[in-house]
C-alpha positions as YAML, in Angstrom:
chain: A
units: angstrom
residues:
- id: 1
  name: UNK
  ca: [165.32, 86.11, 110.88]
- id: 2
  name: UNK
  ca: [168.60, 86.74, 112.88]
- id: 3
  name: UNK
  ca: [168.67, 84.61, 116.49]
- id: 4
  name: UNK
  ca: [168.15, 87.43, 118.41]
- id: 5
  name: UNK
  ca: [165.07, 88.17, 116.78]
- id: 6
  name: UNK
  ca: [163.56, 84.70, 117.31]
- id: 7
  name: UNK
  ca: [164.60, 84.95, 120.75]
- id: 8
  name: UNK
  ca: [163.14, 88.14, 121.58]
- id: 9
  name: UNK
  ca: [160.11, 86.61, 119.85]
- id: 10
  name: UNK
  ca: [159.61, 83.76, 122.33]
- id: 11
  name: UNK
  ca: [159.69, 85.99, 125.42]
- id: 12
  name: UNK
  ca: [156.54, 88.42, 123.77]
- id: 13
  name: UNK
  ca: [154.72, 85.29, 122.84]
- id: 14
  name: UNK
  ca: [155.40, 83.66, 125.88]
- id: 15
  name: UNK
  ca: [154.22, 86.47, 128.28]
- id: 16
  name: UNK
  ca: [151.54, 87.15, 125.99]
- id: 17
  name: UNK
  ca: [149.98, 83.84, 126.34]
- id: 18
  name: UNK
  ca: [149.63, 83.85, 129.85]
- id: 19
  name: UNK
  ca: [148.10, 87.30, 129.69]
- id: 20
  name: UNK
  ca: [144.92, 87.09, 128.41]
- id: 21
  name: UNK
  ca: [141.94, 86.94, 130.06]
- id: 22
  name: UNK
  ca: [139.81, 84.03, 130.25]
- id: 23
  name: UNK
  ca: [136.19, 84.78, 128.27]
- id: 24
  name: UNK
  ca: [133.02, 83.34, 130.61]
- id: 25
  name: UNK
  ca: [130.10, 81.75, 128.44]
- id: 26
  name: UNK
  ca: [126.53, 83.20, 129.20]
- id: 27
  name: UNK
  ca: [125.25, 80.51, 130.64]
- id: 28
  name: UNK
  ca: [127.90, 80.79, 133.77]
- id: 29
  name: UNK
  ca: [126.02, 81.40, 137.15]
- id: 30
  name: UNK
  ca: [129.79, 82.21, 138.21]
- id: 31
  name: UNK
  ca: [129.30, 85.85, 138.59]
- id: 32
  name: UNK
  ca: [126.18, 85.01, 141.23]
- id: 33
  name: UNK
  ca: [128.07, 82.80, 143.37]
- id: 34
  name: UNK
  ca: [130.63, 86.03, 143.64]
- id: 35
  name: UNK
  ca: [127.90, 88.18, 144.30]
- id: 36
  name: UNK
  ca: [126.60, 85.99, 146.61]
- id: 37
  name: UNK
  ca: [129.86, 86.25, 148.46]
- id: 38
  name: UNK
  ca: [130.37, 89.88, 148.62]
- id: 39
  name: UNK
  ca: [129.61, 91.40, 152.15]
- id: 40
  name: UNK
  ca: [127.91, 94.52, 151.47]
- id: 41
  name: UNK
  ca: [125.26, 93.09, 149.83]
- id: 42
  name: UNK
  ca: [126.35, 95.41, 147.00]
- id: 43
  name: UNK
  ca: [126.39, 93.25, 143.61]
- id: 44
  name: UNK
  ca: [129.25, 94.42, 140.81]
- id: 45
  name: UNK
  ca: [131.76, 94.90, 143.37]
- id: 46
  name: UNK
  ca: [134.07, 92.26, 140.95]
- id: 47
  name: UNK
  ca: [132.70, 91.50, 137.61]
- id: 48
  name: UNK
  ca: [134.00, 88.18, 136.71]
- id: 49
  name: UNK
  ca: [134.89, 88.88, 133.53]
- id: 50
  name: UNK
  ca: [137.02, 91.87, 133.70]
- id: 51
  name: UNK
  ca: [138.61, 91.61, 137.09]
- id: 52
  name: UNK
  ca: [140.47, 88.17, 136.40]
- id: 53
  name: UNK
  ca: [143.88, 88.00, 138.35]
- id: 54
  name: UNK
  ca: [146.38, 87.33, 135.07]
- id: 55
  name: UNK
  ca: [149.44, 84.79, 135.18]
- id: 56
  name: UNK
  ca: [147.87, 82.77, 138.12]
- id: 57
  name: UNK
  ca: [149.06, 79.40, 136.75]
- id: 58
  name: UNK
  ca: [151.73, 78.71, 139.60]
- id: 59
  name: UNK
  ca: [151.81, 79.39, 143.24]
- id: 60
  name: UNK
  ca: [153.70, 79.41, 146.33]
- id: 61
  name: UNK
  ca: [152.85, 79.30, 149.82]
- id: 62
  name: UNK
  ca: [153.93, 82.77, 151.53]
- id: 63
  name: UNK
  ca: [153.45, 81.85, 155.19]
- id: 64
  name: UNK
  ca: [155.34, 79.19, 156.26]
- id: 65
  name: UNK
  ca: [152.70, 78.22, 158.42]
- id: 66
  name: UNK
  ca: [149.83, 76.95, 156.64]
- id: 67
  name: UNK
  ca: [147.50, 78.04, 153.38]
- id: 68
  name: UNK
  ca: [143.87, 77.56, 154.02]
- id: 69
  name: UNK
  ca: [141.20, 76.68, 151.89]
- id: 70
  name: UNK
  ca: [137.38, 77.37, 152.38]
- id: 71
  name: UNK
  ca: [134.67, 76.06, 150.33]
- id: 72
  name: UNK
  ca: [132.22, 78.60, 148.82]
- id: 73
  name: UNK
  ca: [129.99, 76.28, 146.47]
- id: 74
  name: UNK
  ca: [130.10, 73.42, 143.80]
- id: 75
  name: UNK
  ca: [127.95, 73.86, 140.83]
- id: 76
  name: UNK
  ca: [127.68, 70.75, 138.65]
- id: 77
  name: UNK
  ca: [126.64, 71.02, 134.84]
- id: 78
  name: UNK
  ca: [124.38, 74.20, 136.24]
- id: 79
  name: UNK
  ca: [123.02, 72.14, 138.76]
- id: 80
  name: UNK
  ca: [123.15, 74.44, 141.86]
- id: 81
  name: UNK
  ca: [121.53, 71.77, 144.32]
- id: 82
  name: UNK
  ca: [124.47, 71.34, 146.37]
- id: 83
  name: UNK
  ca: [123.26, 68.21, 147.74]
- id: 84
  name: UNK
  ca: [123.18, 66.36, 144.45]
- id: 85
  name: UNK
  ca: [124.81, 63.06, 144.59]
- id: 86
  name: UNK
  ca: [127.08, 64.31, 141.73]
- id: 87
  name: UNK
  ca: [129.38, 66.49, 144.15]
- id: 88
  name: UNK
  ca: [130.80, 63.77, 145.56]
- id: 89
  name: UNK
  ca: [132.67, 63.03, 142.48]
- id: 90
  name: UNK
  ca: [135.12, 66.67, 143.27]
- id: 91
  name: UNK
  ca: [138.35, 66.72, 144.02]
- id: 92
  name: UNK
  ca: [139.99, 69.46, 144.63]
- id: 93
  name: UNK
  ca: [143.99, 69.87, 145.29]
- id: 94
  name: UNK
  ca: [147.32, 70.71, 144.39]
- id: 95
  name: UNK
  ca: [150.46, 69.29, 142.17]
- id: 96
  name: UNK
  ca: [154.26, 69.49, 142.06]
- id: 97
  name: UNK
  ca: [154.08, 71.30, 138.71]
- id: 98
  name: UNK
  ca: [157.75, 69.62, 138.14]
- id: 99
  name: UNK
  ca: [156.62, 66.62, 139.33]
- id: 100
  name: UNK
  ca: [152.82, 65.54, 137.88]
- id: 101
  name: UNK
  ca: [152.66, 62.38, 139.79]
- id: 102
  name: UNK
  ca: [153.04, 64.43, 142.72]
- id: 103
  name: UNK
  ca: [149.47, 65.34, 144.02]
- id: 104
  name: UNK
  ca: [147.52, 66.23, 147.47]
- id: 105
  name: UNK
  ca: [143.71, 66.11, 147.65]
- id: 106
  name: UNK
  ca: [142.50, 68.85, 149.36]
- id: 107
  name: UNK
  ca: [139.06, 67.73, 149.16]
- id: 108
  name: UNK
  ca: [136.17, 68.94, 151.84]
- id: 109
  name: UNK
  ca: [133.86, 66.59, 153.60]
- id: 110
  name: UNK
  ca: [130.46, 67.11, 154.59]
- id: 111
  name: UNK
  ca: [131.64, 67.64, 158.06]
- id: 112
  name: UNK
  ca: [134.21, 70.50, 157.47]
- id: 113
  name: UNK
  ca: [134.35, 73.12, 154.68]
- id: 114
  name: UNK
  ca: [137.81, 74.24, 155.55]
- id: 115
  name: UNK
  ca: [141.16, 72.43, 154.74]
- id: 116
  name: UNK
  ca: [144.71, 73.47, 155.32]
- id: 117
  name: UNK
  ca: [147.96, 72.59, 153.68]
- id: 118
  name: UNK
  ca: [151.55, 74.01, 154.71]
- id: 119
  name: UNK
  ca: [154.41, 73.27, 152.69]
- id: 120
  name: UNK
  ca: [157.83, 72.64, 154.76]
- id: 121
  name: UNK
  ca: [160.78, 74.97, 153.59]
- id: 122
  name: UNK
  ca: [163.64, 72.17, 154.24]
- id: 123
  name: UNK
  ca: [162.04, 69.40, 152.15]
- id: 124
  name: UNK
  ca: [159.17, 70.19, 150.01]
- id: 125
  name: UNK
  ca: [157.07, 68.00, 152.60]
- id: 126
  name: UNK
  ca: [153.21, 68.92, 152.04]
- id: 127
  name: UNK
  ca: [150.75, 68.46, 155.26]
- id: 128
  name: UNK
  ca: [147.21, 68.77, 155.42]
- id: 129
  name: UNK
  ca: [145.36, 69.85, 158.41]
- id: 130
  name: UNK
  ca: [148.01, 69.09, 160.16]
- id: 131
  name: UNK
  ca: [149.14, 66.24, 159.31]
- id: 132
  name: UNK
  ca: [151.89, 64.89, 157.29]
- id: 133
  name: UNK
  ca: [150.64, 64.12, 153.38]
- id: 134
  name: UNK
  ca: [153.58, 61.47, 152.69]
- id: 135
  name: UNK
  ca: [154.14, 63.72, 149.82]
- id: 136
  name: UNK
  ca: [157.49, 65.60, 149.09]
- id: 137
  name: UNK
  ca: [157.10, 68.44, 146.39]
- id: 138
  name: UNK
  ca: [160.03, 69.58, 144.82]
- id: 139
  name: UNK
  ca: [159.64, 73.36, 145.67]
- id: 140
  name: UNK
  ca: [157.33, 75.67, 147.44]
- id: 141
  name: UNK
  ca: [155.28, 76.09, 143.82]
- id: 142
  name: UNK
  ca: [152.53, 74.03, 143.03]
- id: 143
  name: UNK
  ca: [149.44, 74.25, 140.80]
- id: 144
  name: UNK
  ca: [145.50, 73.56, 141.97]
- id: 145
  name: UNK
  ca: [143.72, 71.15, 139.89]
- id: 146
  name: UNK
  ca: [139.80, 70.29, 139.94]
- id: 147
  name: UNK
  ca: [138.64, 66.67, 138.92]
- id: 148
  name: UNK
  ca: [135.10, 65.86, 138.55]
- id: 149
  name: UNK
  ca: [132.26, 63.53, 136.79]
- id: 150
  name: UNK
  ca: [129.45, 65.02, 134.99]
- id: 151
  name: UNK
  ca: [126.99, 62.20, 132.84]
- id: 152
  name: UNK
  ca: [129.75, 59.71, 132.98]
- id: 153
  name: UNK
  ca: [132.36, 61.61, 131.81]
- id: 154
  name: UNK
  ca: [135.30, 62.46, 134.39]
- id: 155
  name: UNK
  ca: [137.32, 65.82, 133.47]
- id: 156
  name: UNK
  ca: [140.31, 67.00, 135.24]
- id: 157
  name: UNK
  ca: [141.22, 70.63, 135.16]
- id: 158
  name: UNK
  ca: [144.64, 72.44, 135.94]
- id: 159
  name: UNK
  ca: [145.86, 75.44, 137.06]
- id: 160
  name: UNK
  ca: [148.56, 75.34, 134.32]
- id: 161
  name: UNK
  ca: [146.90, 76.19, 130.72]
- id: 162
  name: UNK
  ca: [149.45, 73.53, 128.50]
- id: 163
  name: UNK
  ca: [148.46, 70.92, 131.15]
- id: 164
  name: UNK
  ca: [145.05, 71.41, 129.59]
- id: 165
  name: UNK
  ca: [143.37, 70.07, 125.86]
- id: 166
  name: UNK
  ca: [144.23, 72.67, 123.45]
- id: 167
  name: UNK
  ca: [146.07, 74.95, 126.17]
- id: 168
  name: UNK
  ca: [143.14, 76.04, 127.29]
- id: 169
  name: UNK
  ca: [142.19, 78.33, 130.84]
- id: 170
  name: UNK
  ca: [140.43, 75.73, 133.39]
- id: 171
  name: UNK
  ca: [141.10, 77.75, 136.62]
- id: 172
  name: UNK
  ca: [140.05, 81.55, 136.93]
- id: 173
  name: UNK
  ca: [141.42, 83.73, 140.23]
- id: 174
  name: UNK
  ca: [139.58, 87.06, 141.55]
- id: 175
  name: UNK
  ca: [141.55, 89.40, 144.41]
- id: 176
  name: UNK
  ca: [139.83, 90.65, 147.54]
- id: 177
  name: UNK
  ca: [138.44, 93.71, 147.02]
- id: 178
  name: UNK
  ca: [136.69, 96.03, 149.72]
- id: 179
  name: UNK
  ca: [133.51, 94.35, 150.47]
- id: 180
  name: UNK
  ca: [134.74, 91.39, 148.38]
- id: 181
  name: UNK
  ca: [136.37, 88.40, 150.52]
- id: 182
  name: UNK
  ca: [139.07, 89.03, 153.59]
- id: 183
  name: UNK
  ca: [142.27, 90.95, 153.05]
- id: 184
  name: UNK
  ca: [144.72, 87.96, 151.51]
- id: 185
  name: UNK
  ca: [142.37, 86.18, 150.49]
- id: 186
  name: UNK
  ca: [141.56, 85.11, 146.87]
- id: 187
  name: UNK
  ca: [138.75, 83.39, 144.85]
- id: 188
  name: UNK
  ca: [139.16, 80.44, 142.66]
- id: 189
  name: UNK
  ca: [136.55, 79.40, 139.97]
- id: 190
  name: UNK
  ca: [137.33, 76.10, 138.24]
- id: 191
  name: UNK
  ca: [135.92, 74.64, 134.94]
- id: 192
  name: UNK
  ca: [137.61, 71.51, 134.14]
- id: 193
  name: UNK
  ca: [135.47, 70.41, 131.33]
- id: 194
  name: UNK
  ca: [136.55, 73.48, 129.44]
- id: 195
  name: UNK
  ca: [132.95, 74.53, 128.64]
- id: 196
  name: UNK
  ca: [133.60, 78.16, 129.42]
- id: 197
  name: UNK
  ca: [131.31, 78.77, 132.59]
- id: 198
  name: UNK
  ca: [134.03, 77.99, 135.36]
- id: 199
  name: UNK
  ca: [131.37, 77.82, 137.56]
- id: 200
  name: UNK
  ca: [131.83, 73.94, 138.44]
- id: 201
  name: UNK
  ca: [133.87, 74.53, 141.61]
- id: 202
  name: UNK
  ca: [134.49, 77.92, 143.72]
- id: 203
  name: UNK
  ca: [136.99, 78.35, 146.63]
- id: 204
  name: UNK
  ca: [138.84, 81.03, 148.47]
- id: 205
  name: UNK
  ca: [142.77, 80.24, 148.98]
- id: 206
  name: UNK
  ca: [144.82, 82.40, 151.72]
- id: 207
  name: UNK
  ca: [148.40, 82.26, 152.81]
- id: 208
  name: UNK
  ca: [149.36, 81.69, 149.16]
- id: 209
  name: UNK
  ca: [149.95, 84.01, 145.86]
- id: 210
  name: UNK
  ca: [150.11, 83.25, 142.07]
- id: 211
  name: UNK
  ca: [154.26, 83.64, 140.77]
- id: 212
  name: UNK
  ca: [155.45, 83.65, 137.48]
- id: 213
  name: UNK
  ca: [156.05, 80.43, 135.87]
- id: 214
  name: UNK
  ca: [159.60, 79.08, 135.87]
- id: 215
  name: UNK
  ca: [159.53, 78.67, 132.16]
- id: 216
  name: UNK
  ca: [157.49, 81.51, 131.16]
- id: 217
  name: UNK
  ca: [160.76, 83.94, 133.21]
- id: 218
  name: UNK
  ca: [163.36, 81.47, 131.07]
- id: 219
  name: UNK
  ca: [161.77, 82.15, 127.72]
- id: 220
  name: UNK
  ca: [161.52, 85.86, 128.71]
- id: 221
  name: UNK
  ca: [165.01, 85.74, 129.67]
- id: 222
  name: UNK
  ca: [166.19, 84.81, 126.49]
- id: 223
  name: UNK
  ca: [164.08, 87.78, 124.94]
- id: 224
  name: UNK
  ca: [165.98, 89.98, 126.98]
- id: 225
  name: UNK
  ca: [169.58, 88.31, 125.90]
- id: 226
  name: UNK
  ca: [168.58, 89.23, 122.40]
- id: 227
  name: UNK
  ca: [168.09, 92.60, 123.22]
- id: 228
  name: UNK
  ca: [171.37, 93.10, 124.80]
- id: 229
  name: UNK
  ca: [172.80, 90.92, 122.11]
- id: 230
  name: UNK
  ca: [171.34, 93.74, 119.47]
- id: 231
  name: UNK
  ca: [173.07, 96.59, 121.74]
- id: 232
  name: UNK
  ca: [176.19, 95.46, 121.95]
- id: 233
  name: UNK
  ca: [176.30, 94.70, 117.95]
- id: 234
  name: UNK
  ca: [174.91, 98.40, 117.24]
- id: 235
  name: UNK
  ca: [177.56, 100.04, 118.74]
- id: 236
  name: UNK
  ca: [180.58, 98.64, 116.67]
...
């Protein structure tokens, strides 16, 4: 196979992997929860298996402001008692995906469902609720990440599918849709276990937008090198 083949190659597999949808086990209660959510008190407004928002591995913040966060529910092995000890294990926040060690819990208390986060412009600086993290990310892109304990085991799930076992989808994200959530607002469902019900954490993100992956735009790049490569040599 000539190089500009294998290129081209890499960008179709690369954008292909990002663009499948995620497939939700039967036992999910994930599709309640977003019914349970939707204003008019209209179910199927967003069916959670065919309205998944694709390429929603990296974000950015898009007010320089803040992003805010607000808890919907926390479902743990099924277990929709939301006062089960077990919830306390969650945490929920975000990571400098070109930095791993970099993270910021974003993690809500019994006293206050809501948590903000801002990322400066000059210096990557991340606060929360106003104040300052400590925490310098490298850019304004970061991925959310979901850790939690269920009988003894602790799982950690990321935004980012190769940060995952097997490459696997741990994070699923739903658009507002009339009836469905606030204008700019979106849903997150988390399943960091990777048992397929993503049902094990639920949260609605605003001030902030999925963006193509750095690498995912190099390796499609390349793709589209090899097709100018394969111009230029057809017209000699």
């Amino acid at each position: 196979m000539k190089i500009k083949s294998i290129l081209l190659s890499m960008g179709l597999v690369a954008f292909t992997a990002i663009s499948n949808a995620a497939v939700i086990n039967g036992n999910s209660e994930l599709q309640g929860v977003v019914d349970s959510a939707i204003l008019s008190q209209s179910s199927g407004i967003v069916d959670v298996q065919n309205d998944q928002v694709l390429n929603d591995e990296v974000w950015a913040v898009f007010q320089p402001s803040s992003s805010t966060s607000s808890f919907i529910a926390t479902f743990w092995g099924g277990n929709t008692n939301t006062t089960d000890p077990s919830a306390n294990t969650a945490v929920f926040g975000i990571y400098d995906i070109y930095d791993f060690s970099k993270t910021v819990d974003l993690s809500f208390s019994s006293f206050n469902n809501n948590v903000t986060f801002s990322i400066r412009a000059s210096d990557g600086r991340v606060g929360v609720n106003n104040l300052d993290s400590g925490i310098n990310f490298t850019a304004n892109q970061f991925g959310f990440y979901n850790t939690n304990t269920f009988q003894g085991t602790t799982y950690t799930g990321y935004s980012q599918m190769s940060r995952n076992a097997g490459g696997k989808d741990a994070m699923l994200t739903y658009n507002h849709k009339n009836g469905f959530l606030n204008p700019g607002q979106k849903l997150l469902a988390f399943d960091p276990n990777l048992s397929g019900d993503f049902d094990d954490l639920v949260v609605t993100i605003e001030s902030a937008a999925p963006v193509p992956a750095p690498g995912v735009l190099a390796l499609m790049g390349l793709g589209l090198a090899g097709i100018g490569l394969s111009r230029r040599k057809t017209k000699k």
